[in-house]
C-alpha positions as CSV (number, residue, x, y, z in Angstrom):
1,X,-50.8,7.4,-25.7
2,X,-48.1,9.4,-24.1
3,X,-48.1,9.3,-20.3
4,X,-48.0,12.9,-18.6
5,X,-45.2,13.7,-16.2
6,X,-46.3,13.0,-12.6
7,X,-44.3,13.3,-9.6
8,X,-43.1,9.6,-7.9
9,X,-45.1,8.5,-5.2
10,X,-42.9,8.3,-1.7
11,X,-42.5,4.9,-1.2
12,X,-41.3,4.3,-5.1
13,X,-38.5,7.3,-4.6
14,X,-37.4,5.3,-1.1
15,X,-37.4,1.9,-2.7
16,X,-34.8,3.3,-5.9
17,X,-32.7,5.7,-3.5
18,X,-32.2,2.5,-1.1
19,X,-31.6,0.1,-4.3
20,X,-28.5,2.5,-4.9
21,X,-27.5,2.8,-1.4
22,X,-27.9,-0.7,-0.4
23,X,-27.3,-3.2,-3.3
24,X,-26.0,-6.5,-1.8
25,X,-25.2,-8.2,1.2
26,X,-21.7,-7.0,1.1
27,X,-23.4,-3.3,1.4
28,X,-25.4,-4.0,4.1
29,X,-21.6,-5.2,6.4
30,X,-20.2,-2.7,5.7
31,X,-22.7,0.2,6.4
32,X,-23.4,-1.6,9.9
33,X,-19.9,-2.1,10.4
34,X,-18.6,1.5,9.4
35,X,-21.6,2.8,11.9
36,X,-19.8,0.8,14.5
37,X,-16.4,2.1,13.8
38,X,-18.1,5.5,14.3
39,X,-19.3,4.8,17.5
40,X,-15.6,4.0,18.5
41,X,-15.8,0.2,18.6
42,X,-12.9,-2.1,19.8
43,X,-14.4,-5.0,18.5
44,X,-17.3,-6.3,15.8
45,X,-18.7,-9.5,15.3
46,X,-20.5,-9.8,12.0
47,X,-22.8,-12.4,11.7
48,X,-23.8,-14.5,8.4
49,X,-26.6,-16.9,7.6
50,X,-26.7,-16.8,3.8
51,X,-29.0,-19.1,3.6
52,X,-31.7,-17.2,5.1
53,X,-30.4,-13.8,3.4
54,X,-29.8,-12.5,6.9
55,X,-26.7,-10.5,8.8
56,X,-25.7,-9.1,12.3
57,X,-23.2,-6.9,13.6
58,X,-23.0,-6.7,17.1
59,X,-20.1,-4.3,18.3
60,X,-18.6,-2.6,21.8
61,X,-19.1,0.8,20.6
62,X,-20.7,3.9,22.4
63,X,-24.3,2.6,22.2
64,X,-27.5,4.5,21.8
65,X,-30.0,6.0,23.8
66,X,-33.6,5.2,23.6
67,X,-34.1,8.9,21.8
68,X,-31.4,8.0,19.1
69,X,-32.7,4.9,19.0
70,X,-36.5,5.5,17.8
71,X,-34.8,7.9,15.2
72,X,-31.9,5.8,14.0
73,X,-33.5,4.5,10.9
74,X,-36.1,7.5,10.0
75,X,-34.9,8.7,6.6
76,X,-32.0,11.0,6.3
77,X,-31.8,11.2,10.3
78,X,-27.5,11.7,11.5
79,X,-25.8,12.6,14.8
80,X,-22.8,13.4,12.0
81,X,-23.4,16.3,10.5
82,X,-26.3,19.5,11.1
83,X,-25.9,21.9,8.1
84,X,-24.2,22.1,4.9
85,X,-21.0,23.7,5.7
86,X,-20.1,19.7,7.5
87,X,-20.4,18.3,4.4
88,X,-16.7,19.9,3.5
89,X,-15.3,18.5,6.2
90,X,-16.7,14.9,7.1
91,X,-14.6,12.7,9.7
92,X,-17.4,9.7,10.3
93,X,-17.4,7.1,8.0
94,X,-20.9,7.5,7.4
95,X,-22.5,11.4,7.1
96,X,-26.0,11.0,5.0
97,X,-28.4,9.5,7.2
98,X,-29.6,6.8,4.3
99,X,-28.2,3.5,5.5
100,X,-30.5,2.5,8.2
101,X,-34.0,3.5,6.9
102,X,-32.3,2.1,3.0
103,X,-32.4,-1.4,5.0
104,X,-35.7,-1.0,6.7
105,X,-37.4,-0.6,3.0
106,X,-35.3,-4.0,2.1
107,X,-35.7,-6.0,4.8
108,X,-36.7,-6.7,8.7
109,X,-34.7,-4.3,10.6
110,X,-34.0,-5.0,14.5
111,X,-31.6,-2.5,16.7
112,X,-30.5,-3.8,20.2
113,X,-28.2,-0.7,22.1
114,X,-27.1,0.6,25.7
115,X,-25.2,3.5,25.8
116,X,-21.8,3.2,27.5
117,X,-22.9,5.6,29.9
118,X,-25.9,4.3,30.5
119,X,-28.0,1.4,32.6
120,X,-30.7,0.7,30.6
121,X,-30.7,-1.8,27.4
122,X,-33.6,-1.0,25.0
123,X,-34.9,-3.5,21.6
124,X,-36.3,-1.6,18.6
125,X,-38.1,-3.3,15.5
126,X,-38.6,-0.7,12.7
127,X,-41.1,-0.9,9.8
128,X,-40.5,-0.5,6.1
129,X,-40.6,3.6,6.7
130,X,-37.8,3.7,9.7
131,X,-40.4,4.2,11.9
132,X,-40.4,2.2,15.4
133,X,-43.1,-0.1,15.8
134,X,-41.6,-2.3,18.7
135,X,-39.9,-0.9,21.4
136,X,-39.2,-3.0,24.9
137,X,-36.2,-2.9,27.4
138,X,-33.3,-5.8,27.0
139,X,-30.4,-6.7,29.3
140,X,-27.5,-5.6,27.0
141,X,-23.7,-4.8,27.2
142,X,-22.5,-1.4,26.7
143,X,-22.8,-1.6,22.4
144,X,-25.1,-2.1,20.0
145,X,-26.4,-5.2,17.7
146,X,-28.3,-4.8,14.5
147,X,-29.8,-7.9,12.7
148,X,-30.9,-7.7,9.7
149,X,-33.6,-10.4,8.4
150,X,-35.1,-11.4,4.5
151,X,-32.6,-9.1,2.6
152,X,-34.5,-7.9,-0.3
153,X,-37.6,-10.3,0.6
154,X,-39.7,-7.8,-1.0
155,X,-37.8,-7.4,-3.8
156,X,-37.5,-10.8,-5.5
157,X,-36.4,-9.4,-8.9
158,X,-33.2,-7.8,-7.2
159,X,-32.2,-11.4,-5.5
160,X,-32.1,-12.6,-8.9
161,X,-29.9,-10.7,-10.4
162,X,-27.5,-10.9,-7.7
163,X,-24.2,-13.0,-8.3
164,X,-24.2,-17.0,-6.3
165,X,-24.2,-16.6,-2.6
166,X,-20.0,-17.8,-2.4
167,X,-19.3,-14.8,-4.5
168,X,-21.2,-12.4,-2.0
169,X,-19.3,-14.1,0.6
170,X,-16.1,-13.2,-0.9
171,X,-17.2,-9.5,-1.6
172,X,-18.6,-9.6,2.3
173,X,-14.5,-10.8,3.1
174,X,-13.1,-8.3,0.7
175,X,-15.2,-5.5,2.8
176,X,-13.8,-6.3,5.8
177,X,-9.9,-7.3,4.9
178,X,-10.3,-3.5,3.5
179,X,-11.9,-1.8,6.7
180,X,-9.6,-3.8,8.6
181,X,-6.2,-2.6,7.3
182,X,-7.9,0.8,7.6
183,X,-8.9,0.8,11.3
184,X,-5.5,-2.1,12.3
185,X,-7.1,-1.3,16.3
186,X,-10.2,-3.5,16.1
187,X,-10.6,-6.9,16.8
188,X,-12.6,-9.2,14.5
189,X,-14.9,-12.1,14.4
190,X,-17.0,-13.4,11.5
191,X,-19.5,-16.3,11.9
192,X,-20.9,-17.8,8.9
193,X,-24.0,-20.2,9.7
194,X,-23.1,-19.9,13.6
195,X,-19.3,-21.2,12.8
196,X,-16.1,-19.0,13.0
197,X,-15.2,-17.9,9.6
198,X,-12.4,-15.9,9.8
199,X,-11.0,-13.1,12.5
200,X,-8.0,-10.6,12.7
201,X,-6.6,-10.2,15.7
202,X,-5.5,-5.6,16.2
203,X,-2.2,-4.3,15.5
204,X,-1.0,-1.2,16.0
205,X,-0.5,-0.4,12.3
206,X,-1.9,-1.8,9.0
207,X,1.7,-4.0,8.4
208,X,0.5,-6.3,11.8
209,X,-2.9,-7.0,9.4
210,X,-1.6,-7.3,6.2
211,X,-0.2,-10.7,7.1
212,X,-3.3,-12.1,8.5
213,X,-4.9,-11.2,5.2
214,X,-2.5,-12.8,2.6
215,X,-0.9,-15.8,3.0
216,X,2.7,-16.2,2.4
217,X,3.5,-12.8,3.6
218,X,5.4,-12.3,6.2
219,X,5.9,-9.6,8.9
220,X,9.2,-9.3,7.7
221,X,8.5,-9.0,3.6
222,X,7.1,-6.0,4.4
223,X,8.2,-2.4,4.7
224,X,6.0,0.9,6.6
225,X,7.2,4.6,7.0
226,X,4.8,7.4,8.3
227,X,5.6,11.2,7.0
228,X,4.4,14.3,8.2
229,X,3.1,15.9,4.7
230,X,2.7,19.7,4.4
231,X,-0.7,20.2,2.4
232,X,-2.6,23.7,1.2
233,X,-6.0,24.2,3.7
234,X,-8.9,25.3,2.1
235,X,-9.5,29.2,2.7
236,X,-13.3,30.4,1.3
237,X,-15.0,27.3,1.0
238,X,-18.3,27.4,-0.7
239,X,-19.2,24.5,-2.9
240,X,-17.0,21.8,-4.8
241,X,-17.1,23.7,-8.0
242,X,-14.3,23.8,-10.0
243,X,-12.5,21.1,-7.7
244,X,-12.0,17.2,-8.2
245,X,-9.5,14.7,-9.8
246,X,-10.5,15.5,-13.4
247,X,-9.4,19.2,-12.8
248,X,-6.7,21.7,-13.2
249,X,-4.6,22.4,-10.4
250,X,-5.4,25.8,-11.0
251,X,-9.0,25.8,-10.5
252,X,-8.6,24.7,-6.6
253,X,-10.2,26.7,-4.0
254,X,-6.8,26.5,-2.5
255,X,-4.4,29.2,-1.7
256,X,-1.4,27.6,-2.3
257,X,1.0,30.8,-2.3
258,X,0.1,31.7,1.0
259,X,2.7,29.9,2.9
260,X,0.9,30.5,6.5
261,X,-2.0,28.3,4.6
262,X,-0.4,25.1,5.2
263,X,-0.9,22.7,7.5
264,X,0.4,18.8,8.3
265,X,-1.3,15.7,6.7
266,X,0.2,12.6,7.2
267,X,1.0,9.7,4.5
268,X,1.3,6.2,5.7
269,X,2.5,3.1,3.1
270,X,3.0,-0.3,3.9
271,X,4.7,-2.0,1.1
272,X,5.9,-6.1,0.1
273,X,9.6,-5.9,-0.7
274,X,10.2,-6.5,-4.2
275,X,13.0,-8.9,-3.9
276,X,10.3,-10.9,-1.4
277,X,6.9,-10.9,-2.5
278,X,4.9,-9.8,-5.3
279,X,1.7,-10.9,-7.6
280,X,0.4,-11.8,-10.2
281,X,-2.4,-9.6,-10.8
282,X,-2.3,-5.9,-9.4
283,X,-5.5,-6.7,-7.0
284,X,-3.9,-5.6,-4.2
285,X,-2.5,-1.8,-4.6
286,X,-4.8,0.0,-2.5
287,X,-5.6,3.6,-1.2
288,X,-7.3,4.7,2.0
289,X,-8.1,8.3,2.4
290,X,-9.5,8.9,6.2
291,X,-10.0,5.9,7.4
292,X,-11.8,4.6,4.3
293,X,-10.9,2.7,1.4
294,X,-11.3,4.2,-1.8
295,X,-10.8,4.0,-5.7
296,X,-8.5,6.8,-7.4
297,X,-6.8,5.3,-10.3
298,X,-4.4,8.1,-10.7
299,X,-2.8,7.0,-7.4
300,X,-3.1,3.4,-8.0
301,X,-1.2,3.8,-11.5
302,X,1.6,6.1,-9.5
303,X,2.1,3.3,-7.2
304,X,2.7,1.2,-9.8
305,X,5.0,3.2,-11.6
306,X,7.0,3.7,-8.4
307,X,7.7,-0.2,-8.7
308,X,8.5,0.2,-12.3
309,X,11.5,-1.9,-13.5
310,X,11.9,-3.5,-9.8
311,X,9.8,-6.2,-10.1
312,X,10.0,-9.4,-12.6
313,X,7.8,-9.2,-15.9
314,X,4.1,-9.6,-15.4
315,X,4.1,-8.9,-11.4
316,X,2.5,-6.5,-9.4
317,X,3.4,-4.7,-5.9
318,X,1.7,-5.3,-2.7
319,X,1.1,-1.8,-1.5
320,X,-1.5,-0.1,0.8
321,X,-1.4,3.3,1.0
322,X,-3.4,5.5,3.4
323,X,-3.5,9.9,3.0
324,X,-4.7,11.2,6.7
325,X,-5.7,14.9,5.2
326,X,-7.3,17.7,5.9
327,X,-11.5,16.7,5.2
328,X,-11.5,20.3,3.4
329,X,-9.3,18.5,1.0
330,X,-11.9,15.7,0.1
331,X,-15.1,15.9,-2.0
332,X,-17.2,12.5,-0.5
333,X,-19.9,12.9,-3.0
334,X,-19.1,11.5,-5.7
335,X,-20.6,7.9,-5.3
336,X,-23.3,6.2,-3.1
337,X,-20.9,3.9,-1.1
338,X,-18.3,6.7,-0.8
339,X,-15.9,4.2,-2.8
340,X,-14.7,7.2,-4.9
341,X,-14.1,10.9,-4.0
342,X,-12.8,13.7,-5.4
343,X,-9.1,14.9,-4.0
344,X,-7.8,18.3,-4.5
345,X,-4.0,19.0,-5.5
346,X,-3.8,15.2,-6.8
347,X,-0.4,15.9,-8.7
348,X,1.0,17.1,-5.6
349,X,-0.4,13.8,-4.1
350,X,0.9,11.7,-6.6
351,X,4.3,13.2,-6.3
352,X,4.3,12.7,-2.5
353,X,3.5,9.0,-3.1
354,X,6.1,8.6,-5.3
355,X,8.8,10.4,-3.4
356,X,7.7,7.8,-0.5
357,X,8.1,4.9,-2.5
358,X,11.3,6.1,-3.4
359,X,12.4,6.4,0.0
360,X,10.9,3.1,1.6
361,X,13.1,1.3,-1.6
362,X,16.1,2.2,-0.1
363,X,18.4,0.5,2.0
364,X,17.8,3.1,5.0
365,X,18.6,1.3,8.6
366,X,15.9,3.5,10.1
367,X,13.4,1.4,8.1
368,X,15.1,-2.0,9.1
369,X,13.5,-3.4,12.2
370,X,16.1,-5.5,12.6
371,X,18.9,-3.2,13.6
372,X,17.2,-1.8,16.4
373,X,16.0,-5.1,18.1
374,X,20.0,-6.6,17.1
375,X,20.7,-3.1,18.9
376,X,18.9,-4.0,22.1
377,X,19.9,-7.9,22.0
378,X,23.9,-6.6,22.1
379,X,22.8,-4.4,25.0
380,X,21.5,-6.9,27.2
381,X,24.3,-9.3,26.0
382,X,26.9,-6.9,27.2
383,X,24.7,-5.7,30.4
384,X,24.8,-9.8,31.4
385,X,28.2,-10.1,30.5
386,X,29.6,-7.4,32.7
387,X,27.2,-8.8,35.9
388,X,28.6,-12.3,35.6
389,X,31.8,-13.7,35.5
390,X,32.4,-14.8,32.0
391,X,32.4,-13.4,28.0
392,X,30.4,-14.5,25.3
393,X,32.9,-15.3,22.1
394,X,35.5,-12.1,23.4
395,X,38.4,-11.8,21.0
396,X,41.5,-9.7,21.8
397,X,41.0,-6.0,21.8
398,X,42.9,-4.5,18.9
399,X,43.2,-0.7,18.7
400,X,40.3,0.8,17.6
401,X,39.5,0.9,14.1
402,X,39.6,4.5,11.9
403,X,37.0,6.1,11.5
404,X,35.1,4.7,8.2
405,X,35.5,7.5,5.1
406,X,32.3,6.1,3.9
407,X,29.8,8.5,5.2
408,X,25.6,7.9,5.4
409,X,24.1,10.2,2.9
410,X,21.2,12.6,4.1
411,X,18.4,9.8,4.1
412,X,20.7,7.4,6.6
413,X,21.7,4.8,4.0
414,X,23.1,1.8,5.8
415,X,27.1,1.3,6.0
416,X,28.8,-1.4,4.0
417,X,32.2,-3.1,3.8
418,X,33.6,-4.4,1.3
419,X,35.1,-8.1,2.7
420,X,35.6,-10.8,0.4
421,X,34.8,-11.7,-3.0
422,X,33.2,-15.7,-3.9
423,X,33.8,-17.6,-6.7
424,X,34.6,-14.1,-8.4
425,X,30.2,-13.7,-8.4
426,X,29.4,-12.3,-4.7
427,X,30.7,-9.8,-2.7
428,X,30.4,-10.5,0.9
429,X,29.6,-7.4,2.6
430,X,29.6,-6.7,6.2
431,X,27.1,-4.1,7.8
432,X,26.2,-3.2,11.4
433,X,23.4,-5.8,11.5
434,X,25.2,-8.9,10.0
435,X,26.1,-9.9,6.5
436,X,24.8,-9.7,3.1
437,X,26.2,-11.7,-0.4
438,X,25.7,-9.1,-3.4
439,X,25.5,-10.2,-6.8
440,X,28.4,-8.0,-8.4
441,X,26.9,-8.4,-12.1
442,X,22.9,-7.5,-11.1
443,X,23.9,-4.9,-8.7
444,X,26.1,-3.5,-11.1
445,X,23.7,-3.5,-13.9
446,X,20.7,-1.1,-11.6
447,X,23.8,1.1,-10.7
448,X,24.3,1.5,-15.1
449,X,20.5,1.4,-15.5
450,X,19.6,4.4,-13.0
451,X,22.8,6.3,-14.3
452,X,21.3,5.6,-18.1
453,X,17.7,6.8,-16.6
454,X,19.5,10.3,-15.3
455,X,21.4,11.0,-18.3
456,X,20.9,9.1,-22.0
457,X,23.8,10.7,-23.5
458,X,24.8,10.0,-27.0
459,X,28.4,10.4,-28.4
460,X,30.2,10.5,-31.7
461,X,31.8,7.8,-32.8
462,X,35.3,7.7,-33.5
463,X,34.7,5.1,-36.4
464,X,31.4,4.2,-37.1
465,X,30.1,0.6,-36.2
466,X,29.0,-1.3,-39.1
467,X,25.6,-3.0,-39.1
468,X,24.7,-5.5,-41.7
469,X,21.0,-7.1,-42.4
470,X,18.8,-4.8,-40.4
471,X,15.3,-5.2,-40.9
472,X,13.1,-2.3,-41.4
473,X,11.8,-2.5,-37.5
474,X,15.0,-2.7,-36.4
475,X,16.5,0.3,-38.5
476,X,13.3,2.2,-37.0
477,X,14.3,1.3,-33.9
478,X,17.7,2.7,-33.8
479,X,16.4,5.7,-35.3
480,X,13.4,6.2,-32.4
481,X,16.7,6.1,-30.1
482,X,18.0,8.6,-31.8
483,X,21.3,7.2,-33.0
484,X,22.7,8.5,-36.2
485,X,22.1,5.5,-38.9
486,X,23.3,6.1,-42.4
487,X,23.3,3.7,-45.5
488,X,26.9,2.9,-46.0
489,X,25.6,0.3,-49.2
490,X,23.6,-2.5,-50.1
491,X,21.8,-3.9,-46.5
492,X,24.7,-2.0,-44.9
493,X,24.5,0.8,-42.3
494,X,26.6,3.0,-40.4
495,X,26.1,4.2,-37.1
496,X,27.8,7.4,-35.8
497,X,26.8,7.4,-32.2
498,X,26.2,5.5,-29.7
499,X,25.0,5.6,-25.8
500,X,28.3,6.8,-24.3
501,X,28.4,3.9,-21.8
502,X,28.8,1.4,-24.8
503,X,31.2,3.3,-27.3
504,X,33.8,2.7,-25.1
505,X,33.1,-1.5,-24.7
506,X,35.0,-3.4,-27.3
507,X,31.7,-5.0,-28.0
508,X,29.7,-2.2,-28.8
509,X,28.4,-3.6,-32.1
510,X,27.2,-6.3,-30.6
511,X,24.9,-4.5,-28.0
512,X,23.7,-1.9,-30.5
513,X,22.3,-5.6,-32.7
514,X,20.9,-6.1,-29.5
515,X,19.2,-2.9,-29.0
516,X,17.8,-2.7,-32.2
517,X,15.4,-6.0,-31.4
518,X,12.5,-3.7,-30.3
519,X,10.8,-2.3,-26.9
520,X,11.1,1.3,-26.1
521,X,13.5,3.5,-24.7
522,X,13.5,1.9,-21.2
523,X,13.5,-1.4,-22.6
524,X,16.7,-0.6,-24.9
525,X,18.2,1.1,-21.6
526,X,18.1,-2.5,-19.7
527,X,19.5,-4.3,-22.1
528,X,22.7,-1.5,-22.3
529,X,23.0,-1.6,-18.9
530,X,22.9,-5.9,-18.6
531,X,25.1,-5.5,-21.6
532,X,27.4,-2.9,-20.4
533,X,27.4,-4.8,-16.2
534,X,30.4,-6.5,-15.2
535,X,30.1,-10.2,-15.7
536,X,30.2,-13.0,-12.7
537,X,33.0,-14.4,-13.0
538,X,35.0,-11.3,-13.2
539,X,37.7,-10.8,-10.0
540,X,37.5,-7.9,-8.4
541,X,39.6,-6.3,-6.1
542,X,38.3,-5.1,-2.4
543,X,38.4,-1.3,-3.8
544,X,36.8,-2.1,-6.5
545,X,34.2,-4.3,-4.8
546,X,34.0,-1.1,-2.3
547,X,33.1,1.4,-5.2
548,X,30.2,-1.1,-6.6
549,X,28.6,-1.1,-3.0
550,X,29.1,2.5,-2.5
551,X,27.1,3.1,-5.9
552,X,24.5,0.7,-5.6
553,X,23.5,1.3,-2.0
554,X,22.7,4.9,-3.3
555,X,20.4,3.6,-6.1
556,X,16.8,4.3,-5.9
557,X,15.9,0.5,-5.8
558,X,18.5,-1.2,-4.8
559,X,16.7,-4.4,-3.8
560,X,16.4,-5.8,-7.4
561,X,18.0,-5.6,-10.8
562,X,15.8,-4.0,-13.4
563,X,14.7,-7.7,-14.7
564,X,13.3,-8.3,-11.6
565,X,15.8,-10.3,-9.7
566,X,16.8,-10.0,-6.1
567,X,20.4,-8.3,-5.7
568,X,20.9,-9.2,-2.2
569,X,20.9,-11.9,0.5
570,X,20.9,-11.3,4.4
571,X,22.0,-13.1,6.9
572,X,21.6,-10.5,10.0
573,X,24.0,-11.0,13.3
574,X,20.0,-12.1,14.9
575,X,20.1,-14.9,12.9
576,X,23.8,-15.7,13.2
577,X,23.1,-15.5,17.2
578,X,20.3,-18.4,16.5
579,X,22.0,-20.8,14.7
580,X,25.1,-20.5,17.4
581,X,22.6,-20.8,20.2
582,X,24.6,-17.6,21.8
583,X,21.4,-17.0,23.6
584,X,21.9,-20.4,25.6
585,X,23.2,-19.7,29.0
586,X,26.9,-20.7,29.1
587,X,26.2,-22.7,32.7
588,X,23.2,-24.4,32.2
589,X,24.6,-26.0,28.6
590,X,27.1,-27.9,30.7
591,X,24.5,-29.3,33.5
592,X,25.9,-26.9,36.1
């Protein structure tokens, strides 16, 4: 018999909506720890006895009063937001007013606060309804502690079905690596069992935390830049409908045409060099919207292909991204955790990412940290020289140089100068930071590559090149490049023409064999350019040495080849100084 429809009783509706809300340990840190990053915490101490399915979070943050305190975890009770208009433009990390009482229905919930401007400590112990049952006074710091006891005690079935304890504790350290790089202020600590597990020590911006996080990264493998992003604000702003990721651009509630509309977002990228680190699995491109991390695939895969063809076969970037934007410009209700959200104008996003890639790819001097502290080492050097009576390594002054013709282009591309040639392979290159050895063939090939990106040109043939044996996939292949294959008689073909970079190479025939072996357009324009590259070994003269710098410092990514490989080494004037102990004092070396 067919049971009638009947409304839920309460405490069933409160035990699923905190299921979603709250659905593992990892859940339960970072709710408590994004409520202390609300209440401006410098620094959080999380807490873990797995064991005994129990976590604290004790933090220096604004504290609560004894008022906020008896309400904290009544159901959908918020100090961020009062009607609905605030839910289109959110700044906390948390909004909704479910994360407290969704751990009181799970487990023993205990509260410990004094407000920073305030005397008086108070402890609160909450029943399965939010409701306090317990209140006394405590001696306290200015902050707040929450302990939470028997995680899902009363729910045995979900316990169960939760993965082994070490992979919680992994999720719980994913959780925080991710807050951290978003909030690079705070200072952490977390205890596992009443021992230090881990901590990251603040940094002004995410590239001081990446390091902490991944081993074998260094502060120098990795690249930031900050932009000031124009972005449309939201004019009218009634609902989310007809907004979101999976919508036309057309559709926004933005007024994108009026030009007075617009105000400044900001887009921050931190980024591993691809000539210096990289991995194997793509587990750390990551997006931060606000302050929060955040899944958007369509910015994930434009990150990637922003590294396309600069990193070696089957490696990934290392790249966090964070979008500081307008809130009208986010829809955070689109998943419990607030892992996903719905952005507005996402092409234009994409294309702002990408153009930002672009630019921290580049050999820009602006972006090289080195030149300014090599910059301030030379000024003291000079500033000590002129106060005492002797000169560091002073040759004779010659007349000063000419002016270089080689201008910086309008993104401040870094000078080079053409030097020396070695073993008919490097160029040595001098620059105002120190030296670098280029491979001519590799550097040449991404200059070929890019030009072969801009502008696939085909060209008649003068005489046809003659290809014998071609298989039916390679035949296809040539003609998916659109290259003008004719029979010309039994397993014989003719072909008429040819990528113009390779009908002038003596052995053309030999690259277009090697182009018809497969892979797609891109993969055919590699192997013309490695084909079409001047080969090591090859003398060059310094002019011609000059011209290959000139056009490869203007490539989009000039740090590898498209295979992969690094193009350049560097040995900046810093390091130089090091090795010749020029910092030593001149005096003191000789026992004076």
């Amino acid at each position: 018999m067919a049971l009638g429809i009947q409304p839920l009783p309460t405490e069933v509706v409160n035990l699923i909506a905190a299921g979603e809300v709250i659905d593992s340990m990892a859940a339960v840190v970072r709710e408590l720890v994004e409520n202390a990053l609300d209440a401006r915490a410098k620094r959080i101490v999380v807490s873990l006895y797995p064991d005994q399915w129990r976590v604290r979070v004790a933090d220096n943050g604004s504290g609560m009063v004894l008022s906020d305190l008896v309400q904290a975890a009544v159901a959908h009770s918020t100090s961020k937001i009062r009607q609905c208009e605030d839910l289109w433009k959110i700044t906390s990390l948390g909004f909704r007013g479910e994360a407290l009482h969704s751990i009181a229905q799970l487990a023993s919930l205990e509260i410990l606060s004094r407000a920073s401007n305030s005397s008086e400590g108070w402890s609160v112990t909450y029943n399965a309804q939010g409701e306090a049952v317990d209140v006394s006074a405590f001696a306290i710091a200015p902050g707040t502690v929450v302990t939470v006891s028997n995680l899902f005690g009363s729910w045995a079935a979900r316990r169960q079905g939760l993965p082994p304890m070490s992979q919680q504790m992994r999720a719980v350290q994913a959780i925080i690596h991710q807050i951290a790089l978003c909030h690079p202020h705070v200072t952490w600590n977390v205890q596992q069992n009443g021992r230090e597990w881990f901590s990251i020590s603040p940094g002004v911006t995410a590239r001081q935390i990446l390091p902490q996080l991944l081993q074998q990264v260094r502060l120098s493998d990795l690249q930031q830049l900050t932009i000031k992003v124009p972005t449309p604000q939201a004019v009218g702003v009634q609902g989310n409908e007809g907004v979101g990721e999976n919508k036309p651009d057309n559709t926004s509630i933005y007024n994108s045409s009026d030009q007075n509309s617009y105000v400044n977002s900001s887009l921050y990228i931190v980024l591993g060099l691809p000539d210096r680190c990289h991995r194997r699995r793509a587990d750390w491109v990551r997006v931060a919207t606000n302050r929060r991390m955040v899944r958007s695939p369509q910015l994930e895969q434009t990150i990637l292909g922003a590294f396309q063809r600069t990193l070696p076969r089957d490696r990934y970037p290392i790249c966090f991204l964070h979008l500081d934007i307008s809130p009208h410009q986010i829809d955070w209700n689109r998943h419990p955790a607030k892992a996903e959200i719905y952005l507005h104008h996402l092409t234009y996003w994409q294309e702002q990412v990408a153009q930002a890639i672009e630019q921290v790819l580049r050999i820009n001097p602006e972006l090289l940290p080195e030149t300014l502290h090599t910059e301030r080492v030379t000024q003291l050097l000079k500033a000590s020289e002129a106060q005492g009576g002797y000169n560091v390594g002073r040759s004779i002054q010659e007349s000063p140089p000419k002016q270089s013709t080689n201008k910086v282009n309008d993104i401040g591309l870094i000078e080079l100068r053409a030097i020396a040639q070695v073993h008919n392979t490097y160029i040595v290159a001098e620059h105002p930071t120190g030296l670098w050895l280029v491979e001519q063939h590799i550097a040449h090939e991404r200059v070929l590559y890019e030009q072969l990106c801009d502008r696939w040109q085909l060209i008649p043939l003068k005489s046809p090149v003659i290809l014998t044996q071609l298989t039916p996939a390679q035949l296809e292949q040539l003609q998916r490049l659109n290259l003008d294959v004719q029979p010309f008689g039994e397993q014989i073909w003719a072909i008429r023409t040819a990528p113009e970079i390779l009908a002038q190479r003596d052995d053309c025939q030999n690259a277009l064999w090697e182009i018809s072996l497969g892979g797609d357009l891109q993969t055919a324009q590699v192997a013309t350019a490695c084909r079409s590259a001047i080969r090591n070994g090859t003398p060059l003269s310094l002019k011609e040495m000059q011209t290959l710098l000139d056009q490869w410092k203007n490539t989009r990514n000039p740090r590898t080849c498209p295979h992969g490989r690094p193009i350049y080494l560097s040995l900046e004037e810093s390091a130089l100084a090091r090795f010749f102990k020029r910092h030593w004092v001149i005096g003191k070396s000789h026992g004076i």
